[in-house]
N, C-alpha and C positions, 0 to 999 in steps of 0.2 A: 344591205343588212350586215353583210360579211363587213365591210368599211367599216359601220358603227364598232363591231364589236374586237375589232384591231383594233380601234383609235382607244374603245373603255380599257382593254387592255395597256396598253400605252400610259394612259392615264395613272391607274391602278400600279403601275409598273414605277411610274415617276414619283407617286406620292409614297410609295415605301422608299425608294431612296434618298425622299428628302427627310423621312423620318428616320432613319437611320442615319444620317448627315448630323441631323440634329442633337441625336442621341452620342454621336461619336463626338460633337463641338462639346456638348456638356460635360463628357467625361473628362475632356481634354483642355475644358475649363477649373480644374480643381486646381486648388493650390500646390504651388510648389514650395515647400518652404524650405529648403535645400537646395544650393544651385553647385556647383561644383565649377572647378575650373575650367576642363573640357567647355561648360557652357559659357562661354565668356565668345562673344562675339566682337571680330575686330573691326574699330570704322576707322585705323589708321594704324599704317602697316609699314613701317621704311628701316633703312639700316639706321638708322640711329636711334630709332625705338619705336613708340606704339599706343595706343588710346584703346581700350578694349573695354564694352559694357555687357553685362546680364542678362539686356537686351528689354527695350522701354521700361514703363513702371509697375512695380513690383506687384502682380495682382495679390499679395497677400494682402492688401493696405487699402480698403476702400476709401475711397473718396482722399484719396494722398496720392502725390503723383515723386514718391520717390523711386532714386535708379541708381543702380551702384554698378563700379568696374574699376578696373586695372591704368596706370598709367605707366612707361618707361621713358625712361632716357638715357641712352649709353652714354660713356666719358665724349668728349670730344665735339658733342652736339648742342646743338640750339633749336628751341621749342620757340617758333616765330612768332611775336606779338599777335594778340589776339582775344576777341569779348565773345560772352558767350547771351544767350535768353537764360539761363539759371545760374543758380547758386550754386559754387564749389565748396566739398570737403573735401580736403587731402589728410591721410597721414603717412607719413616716410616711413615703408619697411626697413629697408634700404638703403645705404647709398647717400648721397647729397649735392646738391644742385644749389646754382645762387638764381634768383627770383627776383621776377620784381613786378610793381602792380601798379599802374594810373588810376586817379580818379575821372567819371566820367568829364570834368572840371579842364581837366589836361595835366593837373599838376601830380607828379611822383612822389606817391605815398607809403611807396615799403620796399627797398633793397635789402634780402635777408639772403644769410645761407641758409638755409633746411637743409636737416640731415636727420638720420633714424632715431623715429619718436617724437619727432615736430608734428605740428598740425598746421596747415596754411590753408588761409580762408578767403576763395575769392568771390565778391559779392556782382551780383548779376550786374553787366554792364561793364564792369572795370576791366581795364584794356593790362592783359599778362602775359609773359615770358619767364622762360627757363634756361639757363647757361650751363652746360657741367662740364667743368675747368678742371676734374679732379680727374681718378683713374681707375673709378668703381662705375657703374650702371645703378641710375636711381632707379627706385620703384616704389609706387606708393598705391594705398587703396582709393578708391573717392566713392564719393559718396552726391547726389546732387537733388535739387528739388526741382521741379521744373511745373511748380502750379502756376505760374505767371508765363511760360515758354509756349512758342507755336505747338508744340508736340509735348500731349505726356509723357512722360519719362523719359522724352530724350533730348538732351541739347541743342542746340542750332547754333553752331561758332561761326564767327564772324571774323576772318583773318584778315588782319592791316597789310601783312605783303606777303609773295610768297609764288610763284607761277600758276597755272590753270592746270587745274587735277588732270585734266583730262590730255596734257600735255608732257607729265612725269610717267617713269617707268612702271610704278605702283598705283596706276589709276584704281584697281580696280580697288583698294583699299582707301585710299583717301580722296574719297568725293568730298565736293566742297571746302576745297582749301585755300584755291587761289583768292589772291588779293580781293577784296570790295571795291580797290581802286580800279580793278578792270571794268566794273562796269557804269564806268564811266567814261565820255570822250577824251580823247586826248586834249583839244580843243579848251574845253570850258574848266577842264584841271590846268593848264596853263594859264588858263582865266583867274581862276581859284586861287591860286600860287605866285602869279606874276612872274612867270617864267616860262621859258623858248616852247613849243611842242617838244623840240630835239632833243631836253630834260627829261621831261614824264615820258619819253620813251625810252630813254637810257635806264629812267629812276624804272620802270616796269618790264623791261628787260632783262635786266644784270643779274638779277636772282632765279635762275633754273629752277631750286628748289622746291617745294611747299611744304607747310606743317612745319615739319623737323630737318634742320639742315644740318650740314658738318661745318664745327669754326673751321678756320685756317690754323693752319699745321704749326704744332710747336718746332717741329723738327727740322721745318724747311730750312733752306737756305739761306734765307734774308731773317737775321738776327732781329729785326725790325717789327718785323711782323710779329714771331715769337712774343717778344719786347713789349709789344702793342697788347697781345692778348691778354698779356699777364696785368695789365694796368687796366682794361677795359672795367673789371668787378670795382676796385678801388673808387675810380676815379666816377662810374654810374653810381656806387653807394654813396661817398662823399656831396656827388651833388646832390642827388635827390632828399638827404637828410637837411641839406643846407635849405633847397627850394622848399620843403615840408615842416623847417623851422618858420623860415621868413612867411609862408602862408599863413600858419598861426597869427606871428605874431603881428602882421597890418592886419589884425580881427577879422579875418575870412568867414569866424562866426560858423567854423564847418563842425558843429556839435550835435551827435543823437540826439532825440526827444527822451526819449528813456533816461540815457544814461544819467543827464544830472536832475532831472525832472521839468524842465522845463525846456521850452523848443528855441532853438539856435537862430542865426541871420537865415542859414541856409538849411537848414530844415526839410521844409517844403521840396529839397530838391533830392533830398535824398542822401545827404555828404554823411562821411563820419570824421573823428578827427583824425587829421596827418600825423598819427604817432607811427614812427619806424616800426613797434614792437605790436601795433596793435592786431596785425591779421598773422603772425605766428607766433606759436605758443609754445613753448617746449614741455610736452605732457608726461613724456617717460623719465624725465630732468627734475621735475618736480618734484613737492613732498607727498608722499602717498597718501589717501584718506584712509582708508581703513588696510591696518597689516596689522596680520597676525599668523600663527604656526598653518594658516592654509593658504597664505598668498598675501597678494596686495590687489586695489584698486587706486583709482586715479579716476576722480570725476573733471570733469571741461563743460561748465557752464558760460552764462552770456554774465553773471558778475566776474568771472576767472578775463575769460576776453570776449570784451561789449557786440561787437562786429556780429557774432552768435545769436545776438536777437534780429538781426534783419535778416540775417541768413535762418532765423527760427529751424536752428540745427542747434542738437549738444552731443555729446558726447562720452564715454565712460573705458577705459582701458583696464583690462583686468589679466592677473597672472598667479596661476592657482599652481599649488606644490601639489606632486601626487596625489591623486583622491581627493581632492578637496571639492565642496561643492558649492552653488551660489543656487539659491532658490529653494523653495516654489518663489518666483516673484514675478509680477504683472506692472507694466508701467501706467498709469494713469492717465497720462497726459500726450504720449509718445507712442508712435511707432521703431521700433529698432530694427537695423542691417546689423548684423553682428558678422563680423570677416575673422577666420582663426589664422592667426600670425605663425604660430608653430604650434607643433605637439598634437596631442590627439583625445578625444572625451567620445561624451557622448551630451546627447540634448535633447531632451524632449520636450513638448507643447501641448499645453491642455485648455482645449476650448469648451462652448459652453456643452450643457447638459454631459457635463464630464468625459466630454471625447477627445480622444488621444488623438492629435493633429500629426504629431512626429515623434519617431523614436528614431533617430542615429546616431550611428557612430560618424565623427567629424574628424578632419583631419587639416594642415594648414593647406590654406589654397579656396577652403569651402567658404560657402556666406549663406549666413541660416535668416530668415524672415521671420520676423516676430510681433505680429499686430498688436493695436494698443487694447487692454484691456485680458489677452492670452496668457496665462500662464504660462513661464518657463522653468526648466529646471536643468542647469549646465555643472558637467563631472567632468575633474579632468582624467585620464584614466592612470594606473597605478603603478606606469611605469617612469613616468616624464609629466615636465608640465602641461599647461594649457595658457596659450599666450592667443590673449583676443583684444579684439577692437570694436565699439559696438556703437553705432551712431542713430540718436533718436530725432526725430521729426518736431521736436521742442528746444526751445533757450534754457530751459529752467524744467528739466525731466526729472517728473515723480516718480517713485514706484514702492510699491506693497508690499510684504516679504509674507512669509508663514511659515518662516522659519529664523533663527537667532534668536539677539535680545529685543529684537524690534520685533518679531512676529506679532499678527494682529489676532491670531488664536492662543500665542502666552498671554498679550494685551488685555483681552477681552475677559469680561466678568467670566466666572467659574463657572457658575452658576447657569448662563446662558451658553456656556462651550459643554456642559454636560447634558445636559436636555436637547440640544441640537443635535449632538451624536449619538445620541442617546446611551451614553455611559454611565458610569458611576465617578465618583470623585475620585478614589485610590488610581483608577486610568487614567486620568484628564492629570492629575501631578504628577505623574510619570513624565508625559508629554512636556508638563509647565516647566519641574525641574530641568531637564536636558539643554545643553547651547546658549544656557543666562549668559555668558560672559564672551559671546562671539556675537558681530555683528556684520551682514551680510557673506562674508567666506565663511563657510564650516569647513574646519580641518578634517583630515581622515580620523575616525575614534580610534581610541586605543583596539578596540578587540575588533579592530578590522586592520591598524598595524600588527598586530600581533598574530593576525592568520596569513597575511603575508609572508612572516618570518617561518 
């Protein structure tokens, strides 16, 4: 008897802690729609830079499996060839690096420099690299999708050369780096190739590195070398624009379905076309869409650059003067990652039955989560701007406003905005007059500069 009534103890003992388990995972399931730097987890760590993510897919975003984080690369380094299972955004805080992208096809489809305020767009599968010849540390935001990837929200890179992680000094940061070509025999790669075993073991050898390696030294002693590096960008741009002419033109037929309306030779396989310019964009370079006395925007859709519809990612850059506001607006269509570049606000989120999802203050560094359909409403604060970058889960991203000359509450019959809030008219043209002649930025008012002073 005494047995029995140990073990219902036992029992009784087990199932409150699995309730309380339960009760503590739910709590610890709520959204985060703030992530801060601090949370930035690294899966590559070396002296020439670093790959660092938020960590999987963003639970604010059902049934979306995006994931955002941090890229570097200091002067002097190289970002070793390499495909991933999703779709890359990049935009360059920072800094600037020459690039360059394959099609899955084999042929070299984009030699660019990016530098701060480009956008480079690398589509799942296409084999990339990074060079930086110059004498600054890039740094860029990204942004990826990974609904078609082994793991939600998180990549799976696939590197062409490079040593066995588990063989460099920073293993514990860079799993998964070494070559693809190791796991395979030496034997049947010399099969492969037509060439010695004593090759593919030299070709798989000679590079210690993995990930991110250091070029060779401008400064050495052998003029040559130097000599060599400096011609390396040249003479990889040059050709690759020449092989991505001549692809065109013997009709390789590598044309989107979308873009011209009807489907290409290659189609089916997934190509887009070998234009040099078409996977970077220069967005802070361009002409603004909407400026006025509260700032500017800068939209990046899939008409601006096509490439955006397969990556079904867009884009928006926004730089507000003191005080200025953008919102109440909700995207339609889109989930958004919004990264703050500099400066400081604040941002709040209103979900349904009018519940306040988020109120902070934000600062650069932060990246705020904004599902589709959520209201936001973003201030810069009233000392400095507010410099953001904001990347949606759409080619072609809608969104709502309820406030400007767009608002869908100046928009909408009187008639139906007075009996819904139940006002009178004299209240309701207070509201309608206000902001006719601003569209998405509201400036700071006058009698809120004027308390300032």
């Amino acid at each position: 008897m005494e047995v029995q009534h140990t073990m219902l103890r036992a029992l009784l003992l087990f199932s409150a802690l699995c309730a309380m388990s339960a009760i503590t995972l739910a709590a610890g399931a709520a959204p985060q729609y703030l992530r801060h730097t601090g949370d930035l987890r690294e899966l590559i760590k070396a002296e020439g830079g670093s790959v660092s993510s938020w960590g999987g897919a963003l639970e604010e975003f059902p049934n979306a499996s995006l994931g955002a984080g941090m890229v570097t690369l200091e002067a002097g380094f190289m970002m070793l060839p390499e495909y991933s299972d999703c779709h890359y955004f990049l935009y360059v805080i920072e800094g600037s690096a020459h690039v360059g992208l394959m099609s899955p096809v084999g042929f070299p489809t984009n030699a660019r420099r990016i530098e701060q305020g480009d956008v480079f767009a690398i589509p799942r599968g296409w084999a990339s690299w990074a060079v930086n010849c110059g004498s600054s540390r890039l740094r860029a935001f990204a942004a990826w999708d990974t609904s078609e990837g082994h793991a939600r929200g998180e990549c799976m890179h696939f590197h062409l050369a490079g040593s066995s992680s588990t063989s460099t000094a920073a293993a514990e940061h860079q799993k998964d780096t070494g070559s693809i070509l190791r796991g395979f025999s030496k034997d049947l790669l010399a099969k492969a190739w037509d060439v010695d075993v004593s090759h593919v073991e030299s070709l798989l050898r000679s590079q210690r590195g993995s990930a991110i390696v250091r070029l060779p030294s401008r400064s050495g002693s052998s003029p040559a070398t130097s000599h060599a590096l400096d011609q390396i960008v040249h003479t990889w741009m040059t050709t690759t624009t020449t092989i991505s002419q001549l692809a065109m033109g013997v009709g390789m037929g590598l044309v989107d379905d979308d873009v011209n309306g009807k489907q290409g030779a290659s189609s089916a396989f997934g190509m887009w076309p070998l234009s040099g310019g078409e996977f970077v964009y220069n967005l802070d370079r361009s002409s603004a869409d909407v400026a006025n006395k509260g700032g500017k925007v800068w939209f990046l859709n899939a008409h601006r650059m096509p490439v955006l519809r397969q990556l079904r990612m867009g884009a928006h850059r926004a730089s507000l003067r003191p005080g200025a506001v953008i919102g109440p607006v909700w995207s339609v269509n889109a989930h958004h990652i919004v990264y703050v570049i500099s400066g400081k606000g604040r941002v709040q989120i209103a979900g349904p039955d009018g519940r306040n999802e988020l109120d902070a203050e934000v600062r650069a560094g932060q990246v705020v989560a904004i599902p589709r359909f959520f209201a936001a409403l973003k201030v810069a604060s009233e000392g400095e701007r507010l410099e953001m970058i904001s990347v949606g889960s759409s080619s072609m991203p809608w969104s709502s406003f309820l406030s400007g000359s767009t608002s869908m509450l100046k928009n909408m019959p009187l008639e139906v905005v007075t009996h819904a809030f139940n006002i009178d008219r004299e209240l309701e043209e207070k509201f309608r007059e206000k902001r006719r002649d601003v569209t998405a930025i509201l400036p700071q008012s006058e009698s809120e500069r004027q308390k300032d002073v």
